[in-house]
PDB file with SEQRES, HELIX, SHEET and CRYST1 records, atoms N, CA, C and O in Angstrom:
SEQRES   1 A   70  UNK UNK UNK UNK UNK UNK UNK UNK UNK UNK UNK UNK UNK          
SEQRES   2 A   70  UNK UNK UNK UNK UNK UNK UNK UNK UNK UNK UNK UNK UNK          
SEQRES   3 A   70  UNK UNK UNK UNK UNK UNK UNK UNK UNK UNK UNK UNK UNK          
SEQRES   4 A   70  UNK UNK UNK UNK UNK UNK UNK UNK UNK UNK UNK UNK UNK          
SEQRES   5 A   70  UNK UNK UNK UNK UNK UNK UNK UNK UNK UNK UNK UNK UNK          
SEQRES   6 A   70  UNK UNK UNK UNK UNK                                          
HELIX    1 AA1 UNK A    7  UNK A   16  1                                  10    
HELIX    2 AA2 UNK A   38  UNK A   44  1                                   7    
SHEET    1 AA1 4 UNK A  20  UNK A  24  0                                        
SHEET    2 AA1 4 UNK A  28  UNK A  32 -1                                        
SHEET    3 AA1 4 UNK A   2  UNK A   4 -1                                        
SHEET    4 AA1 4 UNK A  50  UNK A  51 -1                                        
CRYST1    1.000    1.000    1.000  90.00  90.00  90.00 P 1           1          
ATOM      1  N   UNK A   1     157.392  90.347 127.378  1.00  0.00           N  
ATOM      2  CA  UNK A   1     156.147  90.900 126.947  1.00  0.00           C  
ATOM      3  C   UNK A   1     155.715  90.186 125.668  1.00  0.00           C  
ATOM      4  O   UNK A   1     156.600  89.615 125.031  1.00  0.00           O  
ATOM      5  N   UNK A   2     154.540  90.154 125.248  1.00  0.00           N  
ATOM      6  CA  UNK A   2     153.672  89.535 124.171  1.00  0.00           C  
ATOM      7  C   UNK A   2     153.238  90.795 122.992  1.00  0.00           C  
ATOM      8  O   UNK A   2     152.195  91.427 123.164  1.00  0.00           O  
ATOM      9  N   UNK A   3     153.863  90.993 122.164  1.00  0.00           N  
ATOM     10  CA  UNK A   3     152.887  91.510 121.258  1.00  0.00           C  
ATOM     11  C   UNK A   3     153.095  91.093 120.346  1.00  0.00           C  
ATOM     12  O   UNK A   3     153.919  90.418 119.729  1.00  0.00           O  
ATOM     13  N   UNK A   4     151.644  91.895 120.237  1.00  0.00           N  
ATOM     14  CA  UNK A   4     150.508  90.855 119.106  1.00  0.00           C  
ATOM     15  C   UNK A   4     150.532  91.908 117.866  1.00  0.00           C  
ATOM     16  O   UNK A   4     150.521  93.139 117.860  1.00  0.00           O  
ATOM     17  N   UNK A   5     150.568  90.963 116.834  1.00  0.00           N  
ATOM     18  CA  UNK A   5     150.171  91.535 115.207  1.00  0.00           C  
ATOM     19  C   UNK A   5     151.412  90.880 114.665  1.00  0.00           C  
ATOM     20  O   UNK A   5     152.285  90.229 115.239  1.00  0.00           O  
ATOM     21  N   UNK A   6     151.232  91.280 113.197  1.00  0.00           N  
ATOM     22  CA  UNK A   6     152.198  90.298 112.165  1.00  0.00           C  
ATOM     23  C   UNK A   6     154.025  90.800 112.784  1.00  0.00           C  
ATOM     24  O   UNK A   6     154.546  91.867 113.107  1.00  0.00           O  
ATOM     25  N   UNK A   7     154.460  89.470 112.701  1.00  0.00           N  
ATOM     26  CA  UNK A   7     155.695  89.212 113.155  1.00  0.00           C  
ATOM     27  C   UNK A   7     156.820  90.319 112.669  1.00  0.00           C  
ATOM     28  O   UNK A   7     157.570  91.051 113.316  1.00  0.00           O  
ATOM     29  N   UNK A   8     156.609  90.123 111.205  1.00  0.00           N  
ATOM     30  CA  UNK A   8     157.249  91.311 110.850  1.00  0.00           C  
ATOM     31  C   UNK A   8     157.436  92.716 110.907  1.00  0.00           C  
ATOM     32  O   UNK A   8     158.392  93.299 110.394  1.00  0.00           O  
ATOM     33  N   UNK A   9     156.169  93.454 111.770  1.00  0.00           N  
ATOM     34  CA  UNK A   9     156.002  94.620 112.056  1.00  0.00           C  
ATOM     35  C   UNK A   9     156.308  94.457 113.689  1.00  0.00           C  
ATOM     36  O   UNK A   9     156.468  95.527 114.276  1.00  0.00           O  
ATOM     37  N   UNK A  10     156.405  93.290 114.459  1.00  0.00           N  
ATOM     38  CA  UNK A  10     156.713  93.626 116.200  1.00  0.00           C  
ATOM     39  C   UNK A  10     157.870  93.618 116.122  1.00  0.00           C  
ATOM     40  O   UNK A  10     158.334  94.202 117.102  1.00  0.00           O  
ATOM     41  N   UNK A  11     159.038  93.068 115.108  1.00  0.00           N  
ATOM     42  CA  UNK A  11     160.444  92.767 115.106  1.00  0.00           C  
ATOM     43  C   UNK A  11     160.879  94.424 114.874  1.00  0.00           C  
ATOM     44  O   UNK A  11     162.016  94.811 115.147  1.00  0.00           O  
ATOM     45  N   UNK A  12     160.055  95.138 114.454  1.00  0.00           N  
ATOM     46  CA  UNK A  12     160.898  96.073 113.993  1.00  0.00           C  
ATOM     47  C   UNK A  12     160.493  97.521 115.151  1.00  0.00           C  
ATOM     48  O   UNK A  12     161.249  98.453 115.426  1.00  0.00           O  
ATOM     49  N   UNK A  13     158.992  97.282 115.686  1.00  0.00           N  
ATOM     50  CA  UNK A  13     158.519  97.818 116.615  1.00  0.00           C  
ATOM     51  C   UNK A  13     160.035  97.425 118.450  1.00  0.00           C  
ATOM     52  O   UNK A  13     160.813  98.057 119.164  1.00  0.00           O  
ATOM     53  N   UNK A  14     159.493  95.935 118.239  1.00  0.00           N  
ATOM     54  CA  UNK A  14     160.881  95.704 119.203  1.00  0.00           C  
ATOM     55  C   UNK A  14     162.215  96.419 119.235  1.00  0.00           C  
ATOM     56  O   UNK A  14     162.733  96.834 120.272  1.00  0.00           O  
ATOM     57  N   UNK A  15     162.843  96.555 117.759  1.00  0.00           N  
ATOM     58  CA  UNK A  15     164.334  97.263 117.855  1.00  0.00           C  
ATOM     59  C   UNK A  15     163.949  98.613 118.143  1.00  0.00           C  
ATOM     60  O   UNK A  15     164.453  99.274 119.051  1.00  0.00           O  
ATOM     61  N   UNK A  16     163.081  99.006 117.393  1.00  0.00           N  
ATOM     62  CA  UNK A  16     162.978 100.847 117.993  1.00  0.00           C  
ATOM     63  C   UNK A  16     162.939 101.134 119.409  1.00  0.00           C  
ATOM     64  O   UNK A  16     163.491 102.082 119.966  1.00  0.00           O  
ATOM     65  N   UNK A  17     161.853  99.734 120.228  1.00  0.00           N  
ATOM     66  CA  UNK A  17     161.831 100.358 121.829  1.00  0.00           C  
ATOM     67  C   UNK A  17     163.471  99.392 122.053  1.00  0.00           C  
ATOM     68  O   UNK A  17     163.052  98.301 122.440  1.00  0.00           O  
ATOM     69  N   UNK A  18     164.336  99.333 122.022  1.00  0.00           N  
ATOM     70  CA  UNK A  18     165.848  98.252 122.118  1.00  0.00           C  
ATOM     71  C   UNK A  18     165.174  97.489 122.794  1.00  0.00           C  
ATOM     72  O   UNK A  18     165.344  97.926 123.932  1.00  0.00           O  
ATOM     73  N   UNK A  19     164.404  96.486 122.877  1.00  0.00           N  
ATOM     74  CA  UNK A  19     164.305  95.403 122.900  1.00  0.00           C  
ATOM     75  C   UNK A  19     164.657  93.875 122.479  1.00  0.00           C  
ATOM     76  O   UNK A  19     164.825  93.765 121.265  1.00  0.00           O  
ATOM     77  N   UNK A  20     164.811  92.617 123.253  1.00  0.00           N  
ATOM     78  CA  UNK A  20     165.583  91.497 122.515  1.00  0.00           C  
ATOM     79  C   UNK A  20     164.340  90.316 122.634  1.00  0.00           C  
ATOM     80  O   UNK A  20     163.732  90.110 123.684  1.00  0.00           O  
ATOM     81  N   UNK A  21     164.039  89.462 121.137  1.00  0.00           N  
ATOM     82  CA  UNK A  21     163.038  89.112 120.970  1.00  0.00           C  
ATOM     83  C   UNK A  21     163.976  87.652 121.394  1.00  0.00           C  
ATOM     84  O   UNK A  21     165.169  87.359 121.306  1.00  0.00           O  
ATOM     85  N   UNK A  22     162.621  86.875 121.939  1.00  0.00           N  
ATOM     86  CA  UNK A  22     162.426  85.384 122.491  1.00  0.00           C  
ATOM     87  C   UNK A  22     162.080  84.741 121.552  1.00  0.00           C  
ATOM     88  O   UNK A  22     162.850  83.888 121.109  1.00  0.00           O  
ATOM     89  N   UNK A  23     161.135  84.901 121.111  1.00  0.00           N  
ATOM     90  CA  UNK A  23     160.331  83.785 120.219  1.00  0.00           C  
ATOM     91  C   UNK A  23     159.060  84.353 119.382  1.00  0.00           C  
ATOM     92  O   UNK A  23     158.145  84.948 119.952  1.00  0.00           O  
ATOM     93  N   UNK A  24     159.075  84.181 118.352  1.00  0.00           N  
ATOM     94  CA  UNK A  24     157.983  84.646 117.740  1.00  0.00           C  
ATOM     95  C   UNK A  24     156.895  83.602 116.662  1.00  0.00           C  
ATOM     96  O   UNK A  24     157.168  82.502 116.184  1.00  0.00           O  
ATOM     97  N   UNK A  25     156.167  84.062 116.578  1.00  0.00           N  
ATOM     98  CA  UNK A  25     154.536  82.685 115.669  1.00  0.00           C  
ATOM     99  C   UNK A  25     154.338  83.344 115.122  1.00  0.00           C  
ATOM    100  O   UNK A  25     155.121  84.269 114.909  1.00  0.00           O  
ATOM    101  N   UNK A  26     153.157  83.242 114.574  1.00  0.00           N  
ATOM    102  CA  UNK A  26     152.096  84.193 113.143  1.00  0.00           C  
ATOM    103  C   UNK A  26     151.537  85.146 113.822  1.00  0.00           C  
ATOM    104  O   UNK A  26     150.814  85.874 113.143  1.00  0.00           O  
ATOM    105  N   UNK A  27     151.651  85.494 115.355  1.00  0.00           N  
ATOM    106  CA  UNK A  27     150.681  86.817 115.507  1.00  0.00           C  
ATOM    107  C   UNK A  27     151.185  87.433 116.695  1.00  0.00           C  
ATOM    108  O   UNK A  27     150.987  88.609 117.002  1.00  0.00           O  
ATOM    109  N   UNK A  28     151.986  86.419 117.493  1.00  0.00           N  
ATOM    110  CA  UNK A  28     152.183  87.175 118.759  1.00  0.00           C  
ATOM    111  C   UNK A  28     153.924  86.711 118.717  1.00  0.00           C  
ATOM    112  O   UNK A  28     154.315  85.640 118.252  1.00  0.00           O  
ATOM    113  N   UNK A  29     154.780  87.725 119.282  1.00  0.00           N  
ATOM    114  CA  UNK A  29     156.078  87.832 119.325  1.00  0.00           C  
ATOM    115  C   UNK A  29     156.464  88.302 121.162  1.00  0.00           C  
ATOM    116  O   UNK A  29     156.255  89.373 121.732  1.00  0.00           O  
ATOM    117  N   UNK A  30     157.067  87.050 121.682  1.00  0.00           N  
ATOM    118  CA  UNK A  30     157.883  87.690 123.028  1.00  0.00           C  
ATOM    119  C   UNK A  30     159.469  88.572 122.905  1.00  0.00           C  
ATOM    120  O   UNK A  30     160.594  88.390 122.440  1.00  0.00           O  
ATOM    121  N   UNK A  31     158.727  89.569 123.622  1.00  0.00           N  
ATOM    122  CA  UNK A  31     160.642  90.198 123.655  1.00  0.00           C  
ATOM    123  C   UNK A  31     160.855  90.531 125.582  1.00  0.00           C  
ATOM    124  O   UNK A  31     160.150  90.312 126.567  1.00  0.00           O  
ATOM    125  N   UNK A  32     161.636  90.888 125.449  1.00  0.00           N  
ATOM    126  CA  UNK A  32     162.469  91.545 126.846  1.00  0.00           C  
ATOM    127  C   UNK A  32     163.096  92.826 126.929  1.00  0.00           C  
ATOM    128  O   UNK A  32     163.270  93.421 125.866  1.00  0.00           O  
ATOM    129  N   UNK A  33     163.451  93.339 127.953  1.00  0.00           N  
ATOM    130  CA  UNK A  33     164.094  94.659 127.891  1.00  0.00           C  
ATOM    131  C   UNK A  33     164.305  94.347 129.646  1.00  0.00           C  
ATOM    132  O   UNK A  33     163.623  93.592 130.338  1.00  0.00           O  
ATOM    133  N   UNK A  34     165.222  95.012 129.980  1.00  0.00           N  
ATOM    134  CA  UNK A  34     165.536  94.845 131.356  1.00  0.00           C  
ATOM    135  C   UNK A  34     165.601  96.305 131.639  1.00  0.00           C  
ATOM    136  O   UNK A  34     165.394  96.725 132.778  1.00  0.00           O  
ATOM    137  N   UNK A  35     165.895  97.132 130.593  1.00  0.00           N  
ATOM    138  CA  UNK A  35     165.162  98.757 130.877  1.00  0.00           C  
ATOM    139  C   UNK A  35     163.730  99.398 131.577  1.00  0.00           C  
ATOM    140  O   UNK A  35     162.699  99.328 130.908  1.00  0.00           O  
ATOM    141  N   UNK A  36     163.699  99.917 132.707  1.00  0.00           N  
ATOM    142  CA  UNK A  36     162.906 100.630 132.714  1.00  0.00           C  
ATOM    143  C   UNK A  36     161.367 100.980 131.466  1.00  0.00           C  
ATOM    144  O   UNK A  36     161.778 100.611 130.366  1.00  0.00           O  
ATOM    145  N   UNK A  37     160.384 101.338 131.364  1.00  0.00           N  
ATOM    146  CA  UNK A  37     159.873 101.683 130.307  1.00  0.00           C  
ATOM    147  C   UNK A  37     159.518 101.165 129.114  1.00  0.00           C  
ATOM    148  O   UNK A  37     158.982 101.810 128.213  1.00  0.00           O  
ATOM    149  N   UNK A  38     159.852  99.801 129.073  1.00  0.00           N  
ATOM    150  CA  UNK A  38     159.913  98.881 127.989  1.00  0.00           C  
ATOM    151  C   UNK A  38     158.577  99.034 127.307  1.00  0.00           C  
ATOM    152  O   UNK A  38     158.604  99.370 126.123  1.00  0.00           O  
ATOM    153  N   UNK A  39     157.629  98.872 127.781  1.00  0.00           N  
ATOM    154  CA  UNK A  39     156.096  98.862 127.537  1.00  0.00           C  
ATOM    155  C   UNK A  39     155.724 100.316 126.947  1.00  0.00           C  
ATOM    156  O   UNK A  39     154.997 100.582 125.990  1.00  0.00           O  
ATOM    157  N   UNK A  40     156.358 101.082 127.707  1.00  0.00           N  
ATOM    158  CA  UNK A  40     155.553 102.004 126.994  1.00  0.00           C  
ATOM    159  C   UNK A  40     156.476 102.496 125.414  1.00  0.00           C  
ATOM    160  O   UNK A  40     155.935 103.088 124.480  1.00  0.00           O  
ATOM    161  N   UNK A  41     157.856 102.095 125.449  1.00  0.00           N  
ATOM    162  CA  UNK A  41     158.557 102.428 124.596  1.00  0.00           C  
ATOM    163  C   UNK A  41     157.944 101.477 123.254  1.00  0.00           C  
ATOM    164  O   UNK A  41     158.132 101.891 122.110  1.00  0.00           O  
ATOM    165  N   UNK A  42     157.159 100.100 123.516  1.00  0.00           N  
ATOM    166  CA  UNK A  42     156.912  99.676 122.750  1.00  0.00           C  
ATOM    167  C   UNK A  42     155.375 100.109 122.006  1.00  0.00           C  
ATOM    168  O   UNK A  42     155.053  99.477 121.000  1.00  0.00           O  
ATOM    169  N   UNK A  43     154.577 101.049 122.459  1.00  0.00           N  
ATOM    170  CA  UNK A  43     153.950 101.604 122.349  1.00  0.00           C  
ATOM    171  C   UNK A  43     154.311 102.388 121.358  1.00  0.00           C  
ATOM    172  O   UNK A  43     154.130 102.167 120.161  1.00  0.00           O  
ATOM    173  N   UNK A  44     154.855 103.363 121.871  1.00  0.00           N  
ATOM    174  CA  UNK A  44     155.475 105.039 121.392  1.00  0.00           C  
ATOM    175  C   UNK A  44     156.180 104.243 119.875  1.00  0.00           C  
ATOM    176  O   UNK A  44     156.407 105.019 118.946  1.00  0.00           O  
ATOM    177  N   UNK A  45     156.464 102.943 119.683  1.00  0.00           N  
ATOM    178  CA  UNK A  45     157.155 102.289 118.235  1.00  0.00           C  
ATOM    179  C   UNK A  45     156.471 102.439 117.469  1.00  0.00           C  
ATOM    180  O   UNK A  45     156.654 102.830 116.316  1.00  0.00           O  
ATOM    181  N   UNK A  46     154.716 101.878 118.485  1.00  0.00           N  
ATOM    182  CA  UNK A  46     153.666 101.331 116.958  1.00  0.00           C  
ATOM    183  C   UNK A  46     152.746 100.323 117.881  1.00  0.00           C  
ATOM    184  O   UNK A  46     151.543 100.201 117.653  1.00  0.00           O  
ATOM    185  N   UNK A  47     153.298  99.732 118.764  1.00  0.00           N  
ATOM    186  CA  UNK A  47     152.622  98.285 119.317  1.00  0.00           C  
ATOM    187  C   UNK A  47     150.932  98.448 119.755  1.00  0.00           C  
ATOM    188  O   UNK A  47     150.541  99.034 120.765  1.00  0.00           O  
ATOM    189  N   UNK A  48     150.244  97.919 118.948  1.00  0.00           N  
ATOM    190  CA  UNK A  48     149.075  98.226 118.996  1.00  0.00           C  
ATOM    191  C   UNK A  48     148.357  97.689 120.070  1.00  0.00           C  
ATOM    192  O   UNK A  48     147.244  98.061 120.441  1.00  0.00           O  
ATOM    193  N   UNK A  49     149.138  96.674 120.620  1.00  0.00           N  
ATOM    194  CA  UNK A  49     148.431  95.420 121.860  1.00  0.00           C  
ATOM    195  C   UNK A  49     149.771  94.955 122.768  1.00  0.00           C  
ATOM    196  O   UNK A  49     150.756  94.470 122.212  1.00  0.00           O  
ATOM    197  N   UNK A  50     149.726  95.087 123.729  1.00  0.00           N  
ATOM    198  CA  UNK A  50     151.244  94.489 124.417  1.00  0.00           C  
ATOM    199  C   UNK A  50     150.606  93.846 125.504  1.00  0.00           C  
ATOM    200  O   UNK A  50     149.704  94.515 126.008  1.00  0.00           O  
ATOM    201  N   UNK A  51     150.793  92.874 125.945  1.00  0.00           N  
ATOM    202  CA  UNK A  51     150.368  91.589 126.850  1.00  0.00           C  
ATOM    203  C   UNK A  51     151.656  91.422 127.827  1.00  0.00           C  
ATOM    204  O   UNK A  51     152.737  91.582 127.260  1.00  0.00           O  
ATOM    205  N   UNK A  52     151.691  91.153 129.083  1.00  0.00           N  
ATOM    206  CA  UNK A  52     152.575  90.315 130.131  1.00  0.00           C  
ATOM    207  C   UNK A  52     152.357  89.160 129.863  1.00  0.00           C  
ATOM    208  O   UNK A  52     151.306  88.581 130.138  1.00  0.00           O  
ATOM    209  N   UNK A  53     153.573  88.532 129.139  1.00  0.00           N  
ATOM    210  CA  UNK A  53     153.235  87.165 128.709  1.00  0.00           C  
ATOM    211  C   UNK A  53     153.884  86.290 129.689  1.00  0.00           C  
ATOM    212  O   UNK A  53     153.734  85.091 129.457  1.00  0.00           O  
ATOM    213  N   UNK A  54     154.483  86.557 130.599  1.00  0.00           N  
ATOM    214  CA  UNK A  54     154.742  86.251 132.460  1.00  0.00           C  
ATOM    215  C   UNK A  54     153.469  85.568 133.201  1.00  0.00           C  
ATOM    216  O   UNK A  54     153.384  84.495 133.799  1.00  0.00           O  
ATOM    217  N   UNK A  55     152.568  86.518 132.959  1.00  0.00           N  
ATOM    218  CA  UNK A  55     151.640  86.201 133.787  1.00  0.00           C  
ATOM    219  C   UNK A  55     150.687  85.327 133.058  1.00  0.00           C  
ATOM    220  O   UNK A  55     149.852  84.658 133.666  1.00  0.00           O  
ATOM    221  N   UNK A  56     150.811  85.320 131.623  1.00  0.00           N  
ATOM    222  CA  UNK A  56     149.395  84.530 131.324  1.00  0.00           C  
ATOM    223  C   UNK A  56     150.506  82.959 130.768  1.00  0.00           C  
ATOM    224  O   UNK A  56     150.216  82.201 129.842  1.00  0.00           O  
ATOM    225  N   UNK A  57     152.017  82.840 131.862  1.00  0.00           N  
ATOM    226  CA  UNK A  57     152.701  81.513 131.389  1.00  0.00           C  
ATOM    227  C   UNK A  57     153.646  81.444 129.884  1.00  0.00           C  
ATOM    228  O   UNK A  57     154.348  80.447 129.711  1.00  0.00           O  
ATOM    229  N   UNK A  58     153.628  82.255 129.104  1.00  0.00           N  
ATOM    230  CA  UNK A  58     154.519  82.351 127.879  1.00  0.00           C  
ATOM    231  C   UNK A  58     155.675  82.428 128.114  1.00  0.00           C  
ATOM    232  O   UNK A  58     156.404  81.604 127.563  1.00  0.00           O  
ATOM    233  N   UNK A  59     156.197  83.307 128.897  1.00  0.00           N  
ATOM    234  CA  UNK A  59     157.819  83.004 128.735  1.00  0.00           C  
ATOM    235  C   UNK A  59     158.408  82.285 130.175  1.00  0.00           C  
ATOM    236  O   UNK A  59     159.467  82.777 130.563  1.00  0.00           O  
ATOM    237  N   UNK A  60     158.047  81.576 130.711  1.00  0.00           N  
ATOM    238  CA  UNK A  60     158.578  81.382 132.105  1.00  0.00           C  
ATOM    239  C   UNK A  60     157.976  79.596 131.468  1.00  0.00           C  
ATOM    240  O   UNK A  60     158.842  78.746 131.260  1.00  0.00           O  
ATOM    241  N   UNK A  61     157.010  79.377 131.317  1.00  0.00           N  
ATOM    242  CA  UNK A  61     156.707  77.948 131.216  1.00  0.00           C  
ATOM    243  C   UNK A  61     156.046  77.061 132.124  1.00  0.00           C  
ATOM    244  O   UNK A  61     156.034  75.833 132.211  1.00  0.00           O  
ATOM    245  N   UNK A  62     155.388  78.160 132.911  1.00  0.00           N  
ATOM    246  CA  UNK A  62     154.749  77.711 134.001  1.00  0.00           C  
ATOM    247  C   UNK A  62     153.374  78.092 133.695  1.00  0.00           C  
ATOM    248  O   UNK A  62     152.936  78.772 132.767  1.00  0.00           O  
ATOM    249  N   UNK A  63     152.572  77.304 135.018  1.00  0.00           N  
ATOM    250  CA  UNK A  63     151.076  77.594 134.044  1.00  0.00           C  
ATOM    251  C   UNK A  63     150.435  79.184 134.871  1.00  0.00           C  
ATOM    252  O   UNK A  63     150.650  79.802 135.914  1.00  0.00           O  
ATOM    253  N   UNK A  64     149.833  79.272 134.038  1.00  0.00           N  
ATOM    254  CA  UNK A  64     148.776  80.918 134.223  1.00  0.00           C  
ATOM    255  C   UNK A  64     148.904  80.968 135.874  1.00  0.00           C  
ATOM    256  O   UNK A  64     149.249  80.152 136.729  1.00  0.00           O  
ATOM    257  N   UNK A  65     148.568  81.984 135.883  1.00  0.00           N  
ATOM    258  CA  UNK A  65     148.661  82.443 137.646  1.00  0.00           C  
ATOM    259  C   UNK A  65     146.939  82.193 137.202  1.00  0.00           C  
ATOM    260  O   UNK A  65     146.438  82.250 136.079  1.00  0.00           O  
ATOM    261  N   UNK A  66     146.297  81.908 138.501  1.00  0.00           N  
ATOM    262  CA  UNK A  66     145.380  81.327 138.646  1.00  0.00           C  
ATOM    263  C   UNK A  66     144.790  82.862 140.126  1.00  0.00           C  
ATOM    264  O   UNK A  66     145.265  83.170 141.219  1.00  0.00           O  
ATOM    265  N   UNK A  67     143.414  83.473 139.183  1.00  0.00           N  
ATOM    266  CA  UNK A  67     142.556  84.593 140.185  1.00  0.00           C  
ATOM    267  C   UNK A  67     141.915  83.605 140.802  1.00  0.00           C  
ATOM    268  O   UNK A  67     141.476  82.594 140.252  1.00  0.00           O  
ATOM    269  N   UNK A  68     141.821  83.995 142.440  1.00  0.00           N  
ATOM    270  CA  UNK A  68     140.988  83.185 143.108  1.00  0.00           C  
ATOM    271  C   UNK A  68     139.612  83.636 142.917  1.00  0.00           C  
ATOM    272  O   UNK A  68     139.138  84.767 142.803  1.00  0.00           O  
ATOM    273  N   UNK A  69     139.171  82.655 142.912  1.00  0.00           N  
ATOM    274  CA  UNK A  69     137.087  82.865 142.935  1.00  0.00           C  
ATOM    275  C   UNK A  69     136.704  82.899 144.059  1.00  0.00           C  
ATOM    276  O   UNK A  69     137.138  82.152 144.936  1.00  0.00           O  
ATOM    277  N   UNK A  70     135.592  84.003 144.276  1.00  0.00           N  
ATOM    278  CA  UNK A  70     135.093  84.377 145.509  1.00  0.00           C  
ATOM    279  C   UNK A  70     134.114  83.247 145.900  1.00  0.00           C  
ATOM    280  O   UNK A  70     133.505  83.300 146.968  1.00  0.00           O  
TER     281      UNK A  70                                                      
END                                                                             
């Protein structure tokens, strides 16, 4: 997952939902959880914005899943 806001407040949002962080920049931080509920636990921390960073290519390294156009 992707969330977004200063690094230092998702690291700590992350340990409350037990989450294990990937990689983090100036605004957006990937973590994991193989738990159930991860998302919303990161919520219920503080997480003001949480992104599938899977799907938009961040943690896998592959490019964006691509919506077909009608």
């Amino acid at each position: 997952m992707a969330i977004i806001g200063p690094p230092a407040q998702a690291l700590a949002i992350i340990a409350r939902a037990n989450g294990r962080v990937l990689a983090a920049s100036d605004y957006v931080t990937f973590a994991r959880s193989d738990d159930a509920g991860f998302v919303a636990r990161l919520y219920a921390a503080g997480a003001l914005l949480v992104l599938d960073a899977e799907q938009a290519g961040g943690c896998s390294g592959l490019p964006p899943k691509r919506i077909a156009q009608l």
